[in-house]
CHARMM internal coordinates of N, CA and C (Angstrom, degrees):
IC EDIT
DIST 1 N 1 CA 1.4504
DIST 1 CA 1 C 1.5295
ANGL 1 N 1 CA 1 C 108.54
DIST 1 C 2 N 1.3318
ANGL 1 CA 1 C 2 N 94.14
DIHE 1 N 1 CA 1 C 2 N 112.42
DIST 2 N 2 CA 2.6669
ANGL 1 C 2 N 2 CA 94.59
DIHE 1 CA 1 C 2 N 2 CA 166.67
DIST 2 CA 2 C 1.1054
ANGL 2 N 2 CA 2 C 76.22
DIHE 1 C 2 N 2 CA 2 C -56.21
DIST 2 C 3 N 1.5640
ANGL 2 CA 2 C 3 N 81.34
DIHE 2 N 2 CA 2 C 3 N 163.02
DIST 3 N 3 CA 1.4331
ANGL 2 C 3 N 3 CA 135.18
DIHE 2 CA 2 C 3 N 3 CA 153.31
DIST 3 CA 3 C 1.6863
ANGL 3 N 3 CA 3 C 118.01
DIHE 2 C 3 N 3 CA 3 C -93.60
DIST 3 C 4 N 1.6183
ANGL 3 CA 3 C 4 N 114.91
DIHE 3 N 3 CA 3 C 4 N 131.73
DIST 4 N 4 CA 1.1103
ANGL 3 C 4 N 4 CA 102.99
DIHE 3 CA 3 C 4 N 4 CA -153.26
DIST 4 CA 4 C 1.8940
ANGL 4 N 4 CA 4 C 101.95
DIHE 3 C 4 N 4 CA 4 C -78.79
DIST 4 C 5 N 1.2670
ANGL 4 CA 4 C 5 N 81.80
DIHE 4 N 4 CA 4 C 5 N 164.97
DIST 5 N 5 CA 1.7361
ANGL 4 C 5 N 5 CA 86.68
DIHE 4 CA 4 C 5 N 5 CA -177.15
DIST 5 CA 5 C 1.8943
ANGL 5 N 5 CA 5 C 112.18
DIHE 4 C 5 N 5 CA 5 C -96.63
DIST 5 C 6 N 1.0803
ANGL 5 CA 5 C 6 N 103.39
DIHE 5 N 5 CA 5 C 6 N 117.57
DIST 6 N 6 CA 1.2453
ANGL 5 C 6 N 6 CA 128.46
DIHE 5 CA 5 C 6 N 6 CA -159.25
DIST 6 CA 6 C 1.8866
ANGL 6 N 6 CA 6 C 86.18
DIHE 5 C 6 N 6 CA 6 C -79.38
DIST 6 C 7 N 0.9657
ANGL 6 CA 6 C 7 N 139.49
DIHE 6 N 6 CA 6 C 7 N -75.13
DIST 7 N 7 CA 1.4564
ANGL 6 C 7 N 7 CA 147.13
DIHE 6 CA 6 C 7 N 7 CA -174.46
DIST 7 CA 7 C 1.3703
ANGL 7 N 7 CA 7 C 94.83
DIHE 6 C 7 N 7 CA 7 C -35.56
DIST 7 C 8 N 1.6297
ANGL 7 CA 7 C 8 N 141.05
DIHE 7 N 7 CA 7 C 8 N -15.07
DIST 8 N 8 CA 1.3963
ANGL 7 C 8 N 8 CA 129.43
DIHE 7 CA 7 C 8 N 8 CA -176.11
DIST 8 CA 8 C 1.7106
ANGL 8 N 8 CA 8 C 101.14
DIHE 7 C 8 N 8 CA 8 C -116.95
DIST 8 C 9 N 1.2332
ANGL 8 CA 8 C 9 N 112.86
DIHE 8 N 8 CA 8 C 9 N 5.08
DIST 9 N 9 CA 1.8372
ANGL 8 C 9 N 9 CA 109.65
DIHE 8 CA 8 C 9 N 9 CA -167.74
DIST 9 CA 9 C 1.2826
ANGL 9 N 9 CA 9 C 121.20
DIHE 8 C 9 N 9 CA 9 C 85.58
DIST 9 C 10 N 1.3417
ANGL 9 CA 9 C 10 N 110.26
DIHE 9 N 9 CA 9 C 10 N 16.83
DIST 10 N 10 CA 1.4798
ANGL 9 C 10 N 10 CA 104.07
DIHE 9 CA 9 C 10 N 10 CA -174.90
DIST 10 CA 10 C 1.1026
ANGL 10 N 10 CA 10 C 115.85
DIHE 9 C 10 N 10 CA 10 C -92.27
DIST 10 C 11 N 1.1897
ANGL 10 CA 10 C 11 N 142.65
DIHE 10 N 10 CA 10 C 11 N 174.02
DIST 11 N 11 CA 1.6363
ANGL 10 C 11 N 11 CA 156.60
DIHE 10 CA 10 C 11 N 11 CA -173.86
DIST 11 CA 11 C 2.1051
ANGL 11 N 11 CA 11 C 106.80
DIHE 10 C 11 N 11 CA 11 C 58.61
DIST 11 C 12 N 0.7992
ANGL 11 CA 11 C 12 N 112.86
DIHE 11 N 11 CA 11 C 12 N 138.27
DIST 12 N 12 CA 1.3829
ANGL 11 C 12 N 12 CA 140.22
DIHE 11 CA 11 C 12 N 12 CA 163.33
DIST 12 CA 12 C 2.0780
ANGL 12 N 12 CA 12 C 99.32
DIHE 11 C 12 N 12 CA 12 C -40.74
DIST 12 C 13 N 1.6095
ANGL 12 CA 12 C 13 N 97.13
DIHE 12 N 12 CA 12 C 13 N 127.88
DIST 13 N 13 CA 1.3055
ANGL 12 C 13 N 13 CA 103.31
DIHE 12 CA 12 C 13 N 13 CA 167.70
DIST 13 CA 13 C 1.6798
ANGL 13 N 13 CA 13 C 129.91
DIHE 12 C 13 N 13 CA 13 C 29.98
DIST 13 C 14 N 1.7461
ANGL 13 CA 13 C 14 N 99.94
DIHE 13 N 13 CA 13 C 14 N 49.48
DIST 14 N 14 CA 1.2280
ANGL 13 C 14 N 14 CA 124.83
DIHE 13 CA 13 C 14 N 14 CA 149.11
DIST 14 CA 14 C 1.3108
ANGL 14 N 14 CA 14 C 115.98
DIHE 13 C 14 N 14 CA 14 C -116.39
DIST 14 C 15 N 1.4559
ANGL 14 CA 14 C 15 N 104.94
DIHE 14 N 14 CA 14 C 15 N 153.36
DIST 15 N 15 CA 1.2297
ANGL 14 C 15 N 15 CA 122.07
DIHE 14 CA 14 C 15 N 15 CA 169.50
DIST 15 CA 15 C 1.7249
ANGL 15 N 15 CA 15 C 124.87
DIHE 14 C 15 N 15 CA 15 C -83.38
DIST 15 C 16 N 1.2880
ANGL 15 CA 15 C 16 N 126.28
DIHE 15 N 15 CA 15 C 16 N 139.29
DIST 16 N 16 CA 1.4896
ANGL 15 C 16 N 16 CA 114.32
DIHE 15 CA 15 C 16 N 16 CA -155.02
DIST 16 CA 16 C 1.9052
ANGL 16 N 16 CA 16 C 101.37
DIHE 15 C 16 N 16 CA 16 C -97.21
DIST 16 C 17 N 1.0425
ANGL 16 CA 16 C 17 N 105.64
DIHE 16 N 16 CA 16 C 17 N 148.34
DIST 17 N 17 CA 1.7281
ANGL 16 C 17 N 17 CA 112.60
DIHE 16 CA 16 C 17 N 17 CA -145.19
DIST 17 CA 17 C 1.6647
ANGL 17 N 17 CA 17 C 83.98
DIHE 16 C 17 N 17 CA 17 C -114.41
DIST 17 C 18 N 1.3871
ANGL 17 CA 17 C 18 N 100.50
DIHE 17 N 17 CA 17 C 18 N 91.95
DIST 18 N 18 CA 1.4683
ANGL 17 C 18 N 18 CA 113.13
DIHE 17 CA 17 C 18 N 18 CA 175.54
DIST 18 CA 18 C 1.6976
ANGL 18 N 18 CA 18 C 116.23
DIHE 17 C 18 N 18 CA 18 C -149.13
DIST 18 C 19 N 1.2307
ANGL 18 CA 18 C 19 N 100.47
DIHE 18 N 18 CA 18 C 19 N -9.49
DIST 19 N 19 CA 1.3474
ANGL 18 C 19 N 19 CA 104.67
DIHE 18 CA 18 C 19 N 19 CA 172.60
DIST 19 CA 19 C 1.9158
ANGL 19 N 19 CA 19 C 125.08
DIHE 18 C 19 N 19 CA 19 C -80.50
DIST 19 C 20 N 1.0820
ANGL 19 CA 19 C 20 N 137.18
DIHE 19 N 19 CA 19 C 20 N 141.88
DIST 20 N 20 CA 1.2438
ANGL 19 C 20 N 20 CA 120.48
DIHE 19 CA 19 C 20 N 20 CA -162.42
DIST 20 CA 20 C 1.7384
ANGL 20 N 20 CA 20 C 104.15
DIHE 19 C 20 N 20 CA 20 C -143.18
DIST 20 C 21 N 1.5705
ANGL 20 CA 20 C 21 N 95.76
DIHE 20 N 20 CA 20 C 21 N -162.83
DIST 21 N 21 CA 2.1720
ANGL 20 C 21 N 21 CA 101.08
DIHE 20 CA 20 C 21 N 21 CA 176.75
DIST 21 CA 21 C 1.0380
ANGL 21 N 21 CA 21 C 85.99
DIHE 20 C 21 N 21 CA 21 C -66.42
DIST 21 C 22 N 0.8889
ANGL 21 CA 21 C 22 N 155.54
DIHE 21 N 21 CA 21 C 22 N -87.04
DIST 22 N 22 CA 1.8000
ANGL 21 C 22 N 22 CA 141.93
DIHE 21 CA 21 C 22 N 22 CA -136.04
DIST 22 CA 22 C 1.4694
ANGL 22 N 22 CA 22 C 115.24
DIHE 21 C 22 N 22 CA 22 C -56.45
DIST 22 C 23 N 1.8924
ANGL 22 CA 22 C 23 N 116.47
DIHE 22 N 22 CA 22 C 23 N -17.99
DIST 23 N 23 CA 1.2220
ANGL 22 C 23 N 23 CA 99.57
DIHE 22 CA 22 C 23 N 23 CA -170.66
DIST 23 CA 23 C 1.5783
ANGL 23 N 23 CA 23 C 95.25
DIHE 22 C 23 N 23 CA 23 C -98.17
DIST 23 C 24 N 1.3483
ANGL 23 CA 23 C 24 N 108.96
DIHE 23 N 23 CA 23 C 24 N -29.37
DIST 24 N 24 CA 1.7604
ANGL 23 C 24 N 24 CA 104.73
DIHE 23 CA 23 C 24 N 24 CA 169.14
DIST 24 CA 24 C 1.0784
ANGL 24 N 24 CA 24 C 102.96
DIHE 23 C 24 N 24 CA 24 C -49.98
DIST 24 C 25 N 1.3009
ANGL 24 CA 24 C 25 N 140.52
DIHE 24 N 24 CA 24 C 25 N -67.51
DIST 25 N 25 CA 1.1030
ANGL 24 C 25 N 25 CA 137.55
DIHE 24 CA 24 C 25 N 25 CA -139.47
DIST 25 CA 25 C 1.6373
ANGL 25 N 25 CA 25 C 109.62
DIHE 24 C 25 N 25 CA 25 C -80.77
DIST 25 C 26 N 1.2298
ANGL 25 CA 25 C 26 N 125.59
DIHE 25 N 25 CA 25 C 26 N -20.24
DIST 26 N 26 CA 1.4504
ANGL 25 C 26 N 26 CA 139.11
DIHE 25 CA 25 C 26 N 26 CA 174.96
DIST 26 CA 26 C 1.5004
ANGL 26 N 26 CA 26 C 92.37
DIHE 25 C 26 N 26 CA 26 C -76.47
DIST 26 C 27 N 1.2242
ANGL 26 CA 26 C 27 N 122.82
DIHE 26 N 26 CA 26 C 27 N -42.50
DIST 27 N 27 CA 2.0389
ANGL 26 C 27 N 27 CA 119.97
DIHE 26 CA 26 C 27 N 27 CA -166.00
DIST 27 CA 27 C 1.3979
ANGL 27 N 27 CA 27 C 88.95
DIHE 26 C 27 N 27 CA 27 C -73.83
DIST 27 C 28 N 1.1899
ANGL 27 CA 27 C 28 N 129.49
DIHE 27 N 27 CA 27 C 28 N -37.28
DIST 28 N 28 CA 1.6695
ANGL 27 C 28 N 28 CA 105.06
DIHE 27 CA 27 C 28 N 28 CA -167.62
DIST 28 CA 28 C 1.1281
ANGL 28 N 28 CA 28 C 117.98
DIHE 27 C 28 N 28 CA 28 C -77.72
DIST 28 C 29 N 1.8284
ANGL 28 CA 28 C 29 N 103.24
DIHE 28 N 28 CA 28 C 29 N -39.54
DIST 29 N 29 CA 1.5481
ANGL 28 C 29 N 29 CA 98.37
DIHE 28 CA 28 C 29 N 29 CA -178.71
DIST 29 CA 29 C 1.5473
ANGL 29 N 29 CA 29 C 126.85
DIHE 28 C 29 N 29 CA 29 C -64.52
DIST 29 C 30 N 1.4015
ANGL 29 CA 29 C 30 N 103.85
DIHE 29 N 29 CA 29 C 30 N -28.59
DIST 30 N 30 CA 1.3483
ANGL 29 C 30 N 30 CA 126.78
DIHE 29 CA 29 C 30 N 30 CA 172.43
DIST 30 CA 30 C 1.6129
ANGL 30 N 30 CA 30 C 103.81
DIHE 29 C 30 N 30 CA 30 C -57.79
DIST 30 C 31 N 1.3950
ANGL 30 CA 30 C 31 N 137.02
DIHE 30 N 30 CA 30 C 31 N -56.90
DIST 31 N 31 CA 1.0394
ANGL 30 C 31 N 31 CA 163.02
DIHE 30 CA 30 C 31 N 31 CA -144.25
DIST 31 CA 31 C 2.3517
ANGL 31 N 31 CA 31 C 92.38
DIHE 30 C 31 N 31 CA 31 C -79.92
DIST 31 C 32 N 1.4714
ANGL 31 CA 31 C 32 N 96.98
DIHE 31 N 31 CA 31 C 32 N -57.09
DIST 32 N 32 CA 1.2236
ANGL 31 C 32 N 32 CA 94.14
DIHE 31 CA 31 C 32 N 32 CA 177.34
DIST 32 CA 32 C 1.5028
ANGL 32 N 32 CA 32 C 124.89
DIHE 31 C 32 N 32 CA 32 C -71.36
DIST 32 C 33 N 1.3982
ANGL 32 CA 32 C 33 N 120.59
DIHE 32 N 32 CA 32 C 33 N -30.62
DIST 33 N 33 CA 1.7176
ANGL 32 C 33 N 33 CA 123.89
DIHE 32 CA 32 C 33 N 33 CA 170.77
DIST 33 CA 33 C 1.5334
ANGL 33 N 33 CA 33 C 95.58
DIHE 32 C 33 N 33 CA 33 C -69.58
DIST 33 C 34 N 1.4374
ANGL 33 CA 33 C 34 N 130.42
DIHE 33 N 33 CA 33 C 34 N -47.60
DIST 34 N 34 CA 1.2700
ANGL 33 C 34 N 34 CA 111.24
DIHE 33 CA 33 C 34 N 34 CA -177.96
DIST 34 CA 34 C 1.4516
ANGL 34 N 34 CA 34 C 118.20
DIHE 33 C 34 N 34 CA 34 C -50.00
DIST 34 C 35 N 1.6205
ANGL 34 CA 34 C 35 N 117.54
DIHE 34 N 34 CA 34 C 35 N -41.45
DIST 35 N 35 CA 1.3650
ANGL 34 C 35 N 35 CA 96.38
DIHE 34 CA 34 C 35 N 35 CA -172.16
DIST 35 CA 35 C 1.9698
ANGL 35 N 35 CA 35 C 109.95
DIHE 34 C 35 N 35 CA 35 C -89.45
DIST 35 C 36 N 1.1613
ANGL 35 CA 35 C 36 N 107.33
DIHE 35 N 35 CA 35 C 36 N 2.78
DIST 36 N 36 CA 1.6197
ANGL 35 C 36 N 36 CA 115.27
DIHE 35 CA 35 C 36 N 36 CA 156.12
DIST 36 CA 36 C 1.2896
ANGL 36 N 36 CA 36 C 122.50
DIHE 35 C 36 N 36 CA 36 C -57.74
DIST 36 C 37 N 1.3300
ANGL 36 CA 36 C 37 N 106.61
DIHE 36 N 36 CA 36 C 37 N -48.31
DIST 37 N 37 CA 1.3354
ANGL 36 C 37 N 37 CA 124.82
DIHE 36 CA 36 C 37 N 37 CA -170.32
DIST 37 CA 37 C 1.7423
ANGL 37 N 37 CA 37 C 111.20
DIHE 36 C 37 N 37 CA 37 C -75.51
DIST 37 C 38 N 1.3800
ANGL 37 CA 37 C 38 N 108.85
DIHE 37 N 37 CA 37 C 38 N -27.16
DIST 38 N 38 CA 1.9145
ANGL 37 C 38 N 38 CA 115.91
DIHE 37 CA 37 C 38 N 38 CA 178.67
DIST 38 CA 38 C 1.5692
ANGL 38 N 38 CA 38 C 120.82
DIHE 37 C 38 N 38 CA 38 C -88.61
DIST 38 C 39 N 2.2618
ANGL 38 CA 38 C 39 N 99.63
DIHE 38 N 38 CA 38 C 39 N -13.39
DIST 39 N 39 CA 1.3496
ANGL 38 C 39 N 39 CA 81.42
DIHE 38 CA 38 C 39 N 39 CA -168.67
DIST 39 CA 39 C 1.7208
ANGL 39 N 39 CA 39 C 83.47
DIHE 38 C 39 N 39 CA 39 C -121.67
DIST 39 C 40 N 1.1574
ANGL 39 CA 39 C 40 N 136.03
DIHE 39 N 39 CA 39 C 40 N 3.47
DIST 40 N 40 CA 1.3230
ANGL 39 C 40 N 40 CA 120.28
DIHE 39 CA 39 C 40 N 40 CA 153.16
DIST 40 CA 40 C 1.6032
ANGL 40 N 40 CA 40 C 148.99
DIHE 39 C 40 N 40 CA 40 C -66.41
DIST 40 C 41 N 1.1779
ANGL 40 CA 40 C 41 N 87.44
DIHE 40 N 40 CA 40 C 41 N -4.91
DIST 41 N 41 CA 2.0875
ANGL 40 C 41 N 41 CA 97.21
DIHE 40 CA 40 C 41 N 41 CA 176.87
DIST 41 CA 41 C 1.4093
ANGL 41 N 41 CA 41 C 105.55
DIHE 40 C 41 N 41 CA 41 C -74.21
DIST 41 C 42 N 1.6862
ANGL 41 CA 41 C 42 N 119.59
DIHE 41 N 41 CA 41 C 42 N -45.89
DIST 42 N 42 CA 1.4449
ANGL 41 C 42 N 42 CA 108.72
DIHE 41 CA 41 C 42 N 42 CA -166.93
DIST 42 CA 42 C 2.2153
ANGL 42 N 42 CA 42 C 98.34
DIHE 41 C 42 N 42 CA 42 C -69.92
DIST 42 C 43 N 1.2757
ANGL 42 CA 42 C 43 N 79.92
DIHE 42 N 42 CA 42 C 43 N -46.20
DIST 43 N 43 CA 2.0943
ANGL 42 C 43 N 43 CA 66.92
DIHE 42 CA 42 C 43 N 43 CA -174.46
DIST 43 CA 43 C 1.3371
ANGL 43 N 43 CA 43 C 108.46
DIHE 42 C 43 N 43 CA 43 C -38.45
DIST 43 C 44 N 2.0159
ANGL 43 CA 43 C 44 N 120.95
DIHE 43 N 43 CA 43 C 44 N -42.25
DIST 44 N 44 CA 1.2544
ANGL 43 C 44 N 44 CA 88.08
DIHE 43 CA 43 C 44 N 44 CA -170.44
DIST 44 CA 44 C 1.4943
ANGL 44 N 44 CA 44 C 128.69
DIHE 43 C 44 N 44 CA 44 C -106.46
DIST 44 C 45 N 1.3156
ANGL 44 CA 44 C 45 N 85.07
DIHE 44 N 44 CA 44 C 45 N 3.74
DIST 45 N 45 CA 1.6281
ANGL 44 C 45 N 45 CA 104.32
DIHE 44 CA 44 C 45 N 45 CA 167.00
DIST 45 CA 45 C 1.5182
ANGL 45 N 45 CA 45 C 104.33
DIHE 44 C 45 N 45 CA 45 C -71.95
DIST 45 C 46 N 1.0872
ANGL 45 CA 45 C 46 N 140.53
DIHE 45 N 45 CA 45 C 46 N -18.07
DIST 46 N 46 CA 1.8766
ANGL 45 C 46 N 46 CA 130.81
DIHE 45 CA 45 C 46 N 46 CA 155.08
DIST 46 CA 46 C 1.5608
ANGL 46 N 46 CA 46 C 101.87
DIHE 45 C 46 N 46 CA 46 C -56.29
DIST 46 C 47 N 1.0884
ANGL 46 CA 46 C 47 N 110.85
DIHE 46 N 46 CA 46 C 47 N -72.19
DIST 47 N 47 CA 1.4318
ANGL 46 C 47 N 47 CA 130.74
DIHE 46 CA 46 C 47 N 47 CA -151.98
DIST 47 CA 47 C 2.2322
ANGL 47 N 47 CA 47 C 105.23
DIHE 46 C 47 N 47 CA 47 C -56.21
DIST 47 C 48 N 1.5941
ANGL 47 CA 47 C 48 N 89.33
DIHE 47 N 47 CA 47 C 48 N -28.84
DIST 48 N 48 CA 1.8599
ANGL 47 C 48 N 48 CA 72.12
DIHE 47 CA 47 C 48 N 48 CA -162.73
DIST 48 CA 48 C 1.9732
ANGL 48 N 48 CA 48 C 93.41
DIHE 47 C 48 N 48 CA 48 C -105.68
DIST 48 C 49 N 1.2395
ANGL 48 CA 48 C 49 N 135.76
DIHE 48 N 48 CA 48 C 49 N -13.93
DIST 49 N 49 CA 1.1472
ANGL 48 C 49 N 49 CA 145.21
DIHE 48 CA 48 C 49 N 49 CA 140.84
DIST 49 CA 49 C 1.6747
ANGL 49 N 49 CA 49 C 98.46
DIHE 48 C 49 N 49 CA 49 C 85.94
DIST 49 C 50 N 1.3539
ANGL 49 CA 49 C 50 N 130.08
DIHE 49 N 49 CA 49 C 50 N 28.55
DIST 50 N 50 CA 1.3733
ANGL 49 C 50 N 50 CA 138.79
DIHE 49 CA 49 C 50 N 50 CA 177.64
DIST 50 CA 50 C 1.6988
ANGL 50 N 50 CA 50 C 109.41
DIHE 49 C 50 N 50 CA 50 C -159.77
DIST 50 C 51 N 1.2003
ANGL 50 CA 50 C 51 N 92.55
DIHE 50 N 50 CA 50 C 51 N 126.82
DIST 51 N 51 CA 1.8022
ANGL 50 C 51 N 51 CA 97.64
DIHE 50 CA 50 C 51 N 51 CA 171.08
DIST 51 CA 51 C 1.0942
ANGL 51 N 51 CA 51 C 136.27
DIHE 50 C 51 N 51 CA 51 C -43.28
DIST 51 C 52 N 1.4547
ANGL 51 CA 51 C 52 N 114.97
DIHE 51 N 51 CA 51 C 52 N -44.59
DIST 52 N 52 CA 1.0159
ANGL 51 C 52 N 52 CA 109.34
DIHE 51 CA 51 C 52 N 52 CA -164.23
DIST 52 CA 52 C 1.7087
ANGL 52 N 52 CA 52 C 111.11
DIHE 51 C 52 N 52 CA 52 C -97.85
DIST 52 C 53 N 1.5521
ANGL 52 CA 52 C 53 N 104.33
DIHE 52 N 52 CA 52 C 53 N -7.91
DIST 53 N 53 CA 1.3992
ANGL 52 C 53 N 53 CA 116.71
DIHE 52 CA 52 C 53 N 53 CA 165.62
DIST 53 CA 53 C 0.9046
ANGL 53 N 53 CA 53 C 124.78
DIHE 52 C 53 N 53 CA 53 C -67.85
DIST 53 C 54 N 1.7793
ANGL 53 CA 53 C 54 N 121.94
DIHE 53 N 53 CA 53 C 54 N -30.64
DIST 54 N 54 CA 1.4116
ANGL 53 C 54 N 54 CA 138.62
DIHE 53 CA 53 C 54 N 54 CA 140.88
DIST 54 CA 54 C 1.7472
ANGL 54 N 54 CA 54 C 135.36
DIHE 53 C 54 N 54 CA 54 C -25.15
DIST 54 C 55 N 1.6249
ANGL 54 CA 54 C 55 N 77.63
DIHE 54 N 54 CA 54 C 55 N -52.29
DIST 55 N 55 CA 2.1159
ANGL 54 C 55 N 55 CA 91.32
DIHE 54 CA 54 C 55 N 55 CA -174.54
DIST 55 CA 55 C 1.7151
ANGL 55 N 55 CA 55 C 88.21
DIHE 54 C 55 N 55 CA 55 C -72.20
DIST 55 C 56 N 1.2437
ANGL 55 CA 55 C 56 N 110.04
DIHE 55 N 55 CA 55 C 56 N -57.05
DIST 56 N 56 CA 1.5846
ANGL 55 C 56 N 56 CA 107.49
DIHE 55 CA 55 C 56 N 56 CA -178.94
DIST 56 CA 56 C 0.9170
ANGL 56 N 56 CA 56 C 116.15
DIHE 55 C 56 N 56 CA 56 C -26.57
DIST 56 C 57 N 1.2236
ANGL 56 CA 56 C 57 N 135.50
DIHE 56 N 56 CA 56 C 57 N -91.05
DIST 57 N 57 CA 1.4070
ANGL 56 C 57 N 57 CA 151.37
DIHE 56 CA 56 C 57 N 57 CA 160.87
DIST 57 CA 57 C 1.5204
ANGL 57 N 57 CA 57 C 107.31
DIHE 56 C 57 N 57 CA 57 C -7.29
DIST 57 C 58 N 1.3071
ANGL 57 CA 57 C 58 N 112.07
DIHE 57 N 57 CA 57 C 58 N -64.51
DIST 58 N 58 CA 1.6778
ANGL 57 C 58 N 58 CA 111.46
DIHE 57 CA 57 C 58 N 58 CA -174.94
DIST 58 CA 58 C 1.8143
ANGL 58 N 58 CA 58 C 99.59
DIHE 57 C 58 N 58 CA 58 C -59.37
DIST 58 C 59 N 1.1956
ANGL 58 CA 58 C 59 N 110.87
DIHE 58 N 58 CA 58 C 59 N -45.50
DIST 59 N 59 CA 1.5329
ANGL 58 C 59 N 59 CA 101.66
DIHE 58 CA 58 C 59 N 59 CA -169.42
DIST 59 CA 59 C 1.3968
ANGL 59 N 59 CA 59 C 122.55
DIHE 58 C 59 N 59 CA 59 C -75.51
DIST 59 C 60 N 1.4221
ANGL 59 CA 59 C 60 N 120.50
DIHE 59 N 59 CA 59 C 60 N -25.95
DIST 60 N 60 CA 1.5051
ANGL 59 C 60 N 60 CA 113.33
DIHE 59 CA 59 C 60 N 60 CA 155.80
DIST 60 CA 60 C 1.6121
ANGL 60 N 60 CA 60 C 114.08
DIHE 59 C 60 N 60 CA 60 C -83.83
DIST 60 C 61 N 0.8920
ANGL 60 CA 60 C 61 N 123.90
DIHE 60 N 60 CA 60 C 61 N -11.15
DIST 61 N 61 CA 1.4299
ANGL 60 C 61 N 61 CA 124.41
DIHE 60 CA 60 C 61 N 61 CA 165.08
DIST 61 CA 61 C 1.8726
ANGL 61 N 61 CA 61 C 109.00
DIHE 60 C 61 N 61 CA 61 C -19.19
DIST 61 C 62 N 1.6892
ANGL 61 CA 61 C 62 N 81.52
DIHE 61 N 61 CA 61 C 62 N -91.18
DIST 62 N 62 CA 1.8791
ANGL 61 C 62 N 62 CA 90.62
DIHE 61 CA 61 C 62 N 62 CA -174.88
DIST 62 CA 62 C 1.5902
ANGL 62 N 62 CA 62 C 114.85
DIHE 61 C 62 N 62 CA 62 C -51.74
DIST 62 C 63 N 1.5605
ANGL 62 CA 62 C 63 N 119.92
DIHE 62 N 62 CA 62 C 63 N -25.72
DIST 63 N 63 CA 1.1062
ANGL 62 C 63 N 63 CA 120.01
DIHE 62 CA 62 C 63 N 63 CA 177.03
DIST 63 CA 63 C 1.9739
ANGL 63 N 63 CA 63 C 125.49
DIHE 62 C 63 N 63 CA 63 C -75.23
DIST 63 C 64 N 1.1027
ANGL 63 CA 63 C 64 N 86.17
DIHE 63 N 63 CA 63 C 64 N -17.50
DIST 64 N 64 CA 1.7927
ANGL 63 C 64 N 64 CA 90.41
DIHE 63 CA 63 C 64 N 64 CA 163.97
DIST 64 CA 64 C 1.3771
ANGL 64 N 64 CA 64 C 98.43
DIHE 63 C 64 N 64 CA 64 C -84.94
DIST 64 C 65 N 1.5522
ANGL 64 CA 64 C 65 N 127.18
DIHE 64 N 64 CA 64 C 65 N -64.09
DIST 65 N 65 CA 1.4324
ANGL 64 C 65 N 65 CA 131.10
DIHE 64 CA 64 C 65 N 65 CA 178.08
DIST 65 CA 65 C 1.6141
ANGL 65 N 65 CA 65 C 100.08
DIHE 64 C 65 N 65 CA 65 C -14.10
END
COOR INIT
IC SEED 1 N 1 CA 1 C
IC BUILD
């Protein structure tokens, strides 16, 4: 008797074996700007003390990046 082939969906309550290093390695890096990205507004929302100096800031941000 094969063994069913998981890379085509076969067999009952497996998971399909297509994920690899590149996709770890994309989730973490991804994973670390995300939490850059959630805890940096309040630091600089202290520091520039006006809204719209705020949006500024965020919107040339990525554009110097």
């Amino acid at each position: 008797m094969r063994e069913p082939d998981v890379t085509k969906g076969e067999g009952r309550g497996q998971l399909l074996r297509i994920l690899g290093v590149v996709f770890g390695l994309a989730a973490g890096i991804g994973g670390t700007i995300g939490v850059g990205i959630l805890r940096t507004p309040g630091i600089v929302a202290t520091q520039l003390h006006s809204a719209s100096l705020i949006l500024l800031v965020w919107a040339i941000g990525p554009v110097y990046c």
